[in-house]
KOLPA-326057 format. One line per 8 residues: for each residue x, z, y of N, C-alpha, C, O. Coordinates in steps of 0.1 Angstrom, whole numbers, always signed. Layout:
REM residues N
X,Z,Y,X,Z,Y,X,Z,Y,X,Z,Y; ...
END
This chain:
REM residues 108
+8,+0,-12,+0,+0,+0,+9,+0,+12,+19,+7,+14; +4,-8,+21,+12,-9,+37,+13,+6,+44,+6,+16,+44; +20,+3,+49,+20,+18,+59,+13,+16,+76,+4,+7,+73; +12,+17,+82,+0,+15,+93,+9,+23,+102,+12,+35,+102; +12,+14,+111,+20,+12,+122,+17,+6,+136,+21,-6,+139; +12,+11,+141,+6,+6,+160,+21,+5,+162,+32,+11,+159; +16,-10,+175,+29,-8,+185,+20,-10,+197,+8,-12,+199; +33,-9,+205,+30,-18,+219,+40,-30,+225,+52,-29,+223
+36,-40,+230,+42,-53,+234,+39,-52,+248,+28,-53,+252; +51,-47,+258,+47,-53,+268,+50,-69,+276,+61,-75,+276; +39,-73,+280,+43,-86,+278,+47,-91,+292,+42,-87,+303; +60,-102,+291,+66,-108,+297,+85,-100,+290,+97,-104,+290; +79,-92,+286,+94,-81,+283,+100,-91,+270,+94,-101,+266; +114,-86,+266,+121,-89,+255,+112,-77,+244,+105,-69,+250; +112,-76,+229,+104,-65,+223,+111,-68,+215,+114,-79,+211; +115,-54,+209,+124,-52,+196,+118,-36,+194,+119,-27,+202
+111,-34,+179,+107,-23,+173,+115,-19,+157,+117,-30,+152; +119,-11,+149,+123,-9,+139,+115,-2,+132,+106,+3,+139; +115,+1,+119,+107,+5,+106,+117,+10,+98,+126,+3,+94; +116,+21,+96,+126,+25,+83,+113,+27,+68,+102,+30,+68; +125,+24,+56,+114,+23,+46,+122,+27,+32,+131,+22,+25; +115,+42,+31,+123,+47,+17,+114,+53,+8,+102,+58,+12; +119,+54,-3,+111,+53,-17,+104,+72,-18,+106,+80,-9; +99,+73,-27,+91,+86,-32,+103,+101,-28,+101,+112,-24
+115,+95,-30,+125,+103,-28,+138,+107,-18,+149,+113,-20; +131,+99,-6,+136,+99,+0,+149,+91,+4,+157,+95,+12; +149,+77,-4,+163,+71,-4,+158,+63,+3,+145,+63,+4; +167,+52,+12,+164,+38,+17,+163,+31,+8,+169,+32,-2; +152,+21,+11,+147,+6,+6,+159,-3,+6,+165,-3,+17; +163,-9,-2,+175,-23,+7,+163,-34,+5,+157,-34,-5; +160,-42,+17,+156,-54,+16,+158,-64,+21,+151,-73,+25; +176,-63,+21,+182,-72,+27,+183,-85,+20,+188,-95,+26
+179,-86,+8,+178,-100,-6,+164,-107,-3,+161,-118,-8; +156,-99,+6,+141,-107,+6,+145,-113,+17,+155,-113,+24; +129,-122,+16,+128,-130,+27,+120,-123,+37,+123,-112,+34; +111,-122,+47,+103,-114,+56,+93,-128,+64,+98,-139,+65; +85,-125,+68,+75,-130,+78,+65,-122,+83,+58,-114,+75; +63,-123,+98,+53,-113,+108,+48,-121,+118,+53,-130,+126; +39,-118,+116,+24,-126,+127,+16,-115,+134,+13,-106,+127; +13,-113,+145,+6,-108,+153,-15,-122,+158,-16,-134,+163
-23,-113,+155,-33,-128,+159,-42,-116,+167,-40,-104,+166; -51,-123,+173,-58,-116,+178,-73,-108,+169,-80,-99,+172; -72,-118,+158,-82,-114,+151,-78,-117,+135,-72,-127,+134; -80,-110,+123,-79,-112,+115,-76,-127,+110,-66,-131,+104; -89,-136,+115,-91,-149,+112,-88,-156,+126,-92,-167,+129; -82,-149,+132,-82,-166,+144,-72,-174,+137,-66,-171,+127; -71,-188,+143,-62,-195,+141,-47,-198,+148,-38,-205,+144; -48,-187,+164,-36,-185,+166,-26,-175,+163,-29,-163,+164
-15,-178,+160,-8,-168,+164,+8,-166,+165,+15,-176,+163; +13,-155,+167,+24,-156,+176,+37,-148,+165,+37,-136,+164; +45,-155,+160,+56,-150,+152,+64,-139,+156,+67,-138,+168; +68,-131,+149,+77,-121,+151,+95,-127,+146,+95,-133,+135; +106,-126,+153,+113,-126,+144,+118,-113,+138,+121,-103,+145; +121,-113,+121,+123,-100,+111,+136,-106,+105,+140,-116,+99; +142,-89,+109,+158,-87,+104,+156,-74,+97,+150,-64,+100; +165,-80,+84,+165,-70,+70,+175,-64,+67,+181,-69,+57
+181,-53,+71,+192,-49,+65,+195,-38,+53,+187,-30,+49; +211,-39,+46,+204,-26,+39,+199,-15,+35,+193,-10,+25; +203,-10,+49,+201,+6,+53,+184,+11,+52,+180,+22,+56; +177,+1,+47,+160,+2,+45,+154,+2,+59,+143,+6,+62; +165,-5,+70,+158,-9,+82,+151,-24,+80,+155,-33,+73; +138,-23,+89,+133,-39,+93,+133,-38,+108,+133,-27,+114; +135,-47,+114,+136,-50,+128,+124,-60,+130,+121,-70,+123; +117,-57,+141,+104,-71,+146,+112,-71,+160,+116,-61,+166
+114,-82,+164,+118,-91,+176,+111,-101,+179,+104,-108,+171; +112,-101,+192,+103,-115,+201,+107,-114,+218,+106,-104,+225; +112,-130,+223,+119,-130,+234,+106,-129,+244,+94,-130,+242; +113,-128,+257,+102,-123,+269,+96,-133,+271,+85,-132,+276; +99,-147,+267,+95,-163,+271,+81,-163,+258,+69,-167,+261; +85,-158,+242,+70,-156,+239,+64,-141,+242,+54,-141,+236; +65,-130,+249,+57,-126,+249,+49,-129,+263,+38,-126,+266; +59,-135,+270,+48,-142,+288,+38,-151,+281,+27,-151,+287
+40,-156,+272,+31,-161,+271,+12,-156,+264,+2,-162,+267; +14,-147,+258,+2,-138,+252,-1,-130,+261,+7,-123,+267; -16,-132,+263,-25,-127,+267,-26,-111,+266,-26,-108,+254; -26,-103,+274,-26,-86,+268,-46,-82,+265,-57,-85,+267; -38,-76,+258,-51,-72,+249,-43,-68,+235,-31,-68,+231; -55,-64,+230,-53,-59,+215,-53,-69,+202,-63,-77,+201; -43,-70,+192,-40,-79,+185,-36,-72,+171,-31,-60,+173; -36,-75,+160,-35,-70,+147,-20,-77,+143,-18,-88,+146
-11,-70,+135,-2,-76,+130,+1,-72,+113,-5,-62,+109; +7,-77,+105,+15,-71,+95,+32,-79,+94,+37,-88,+100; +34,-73,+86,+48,-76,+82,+49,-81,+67,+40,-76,+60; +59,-91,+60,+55,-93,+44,+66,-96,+43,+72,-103,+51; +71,-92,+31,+87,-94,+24,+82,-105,+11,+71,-107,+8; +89,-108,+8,+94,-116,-7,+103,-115,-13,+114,-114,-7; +103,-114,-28,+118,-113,-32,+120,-123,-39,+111,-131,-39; +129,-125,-47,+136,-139,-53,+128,-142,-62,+127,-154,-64
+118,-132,-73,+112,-139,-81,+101,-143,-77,+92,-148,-84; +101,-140,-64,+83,-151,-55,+73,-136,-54,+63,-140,-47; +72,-122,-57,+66,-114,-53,+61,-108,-40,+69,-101,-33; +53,-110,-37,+49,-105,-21,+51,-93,-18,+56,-88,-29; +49,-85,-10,+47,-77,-7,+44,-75,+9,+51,-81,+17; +33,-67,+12,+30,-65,+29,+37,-50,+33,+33,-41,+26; +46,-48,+39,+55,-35,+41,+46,-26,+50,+45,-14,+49; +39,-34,+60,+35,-25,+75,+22,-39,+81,+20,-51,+80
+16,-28,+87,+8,-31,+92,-4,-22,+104,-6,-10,+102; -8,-29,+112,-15,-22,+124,-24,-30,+133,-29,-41,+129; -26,-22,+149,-25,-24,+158,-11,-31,+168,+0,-27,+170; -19,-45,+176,-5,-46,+187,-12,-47,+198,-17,-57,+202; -12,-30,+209,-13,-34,+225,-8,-43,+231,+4,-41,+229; -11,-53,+239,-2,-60,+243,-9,-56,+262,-19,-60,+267; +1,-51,+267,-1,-43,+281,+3,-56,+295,+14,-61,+297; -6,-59,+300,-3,-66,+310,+11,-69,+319,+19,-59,+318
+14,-79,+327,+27,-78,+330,+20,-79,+347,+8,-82,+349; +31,-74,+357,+27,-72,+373,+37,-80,+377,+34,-90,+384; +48,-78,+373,+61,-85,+380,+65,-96,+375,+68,-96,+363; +64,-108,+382,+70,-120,+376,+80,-126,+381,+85,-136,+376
END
């Protein structure tokens, strides 16, 4: 099961958030062998939406990044995202998932 993770995006900004992710016992995850993909939409089913880029390292961190050029572009408001790994034999998995505020920008 995902773990449920709100963020906030302010938009126009650069956005970098981390995730740490360890087992029953307290060790780190390595998911540095998978692949990752994250989407933020505004709705479950819209058809737009706006990529995260995801860095895996061993230490059972995940990294979501996104440059100030895409987040000027999205509209503030509230937006749903998850995160999903893969590993080499094709198994999915969704790591995280939530809420994404995306907070108005003043200064341009």
């Amino acid at each position: 099961m995902a773990q449920k993770q709100n963020i906030t995006l302010d938009q126009g900004a650069t956005f970098s958030t981390s995730f740490l992710f360890q087992d029953t016992n307290g060790n780190t995850i390595d998911y540095s062998t998978y692949t990752a993909n994250s989407q933020m939409r505004k709705s479950y089913s819209s058809s737009t939406a706006y990529d995260f880029t995801v860095a895996m390292v061993s230490n059972g961190q995940v990294t979501l990044s996104m440059t100030a050029n895409t987040t000027n572009s999205i509209t503030a408001g509230r937006y749903v995202y998850d995160v999903e790994v893969q590993s080499a034999d094709g198994s999915r998995t969704r790591l995280v998932e939530g809420i994404v505020t995306v907070t108005p920008q003043v200064t341009r």
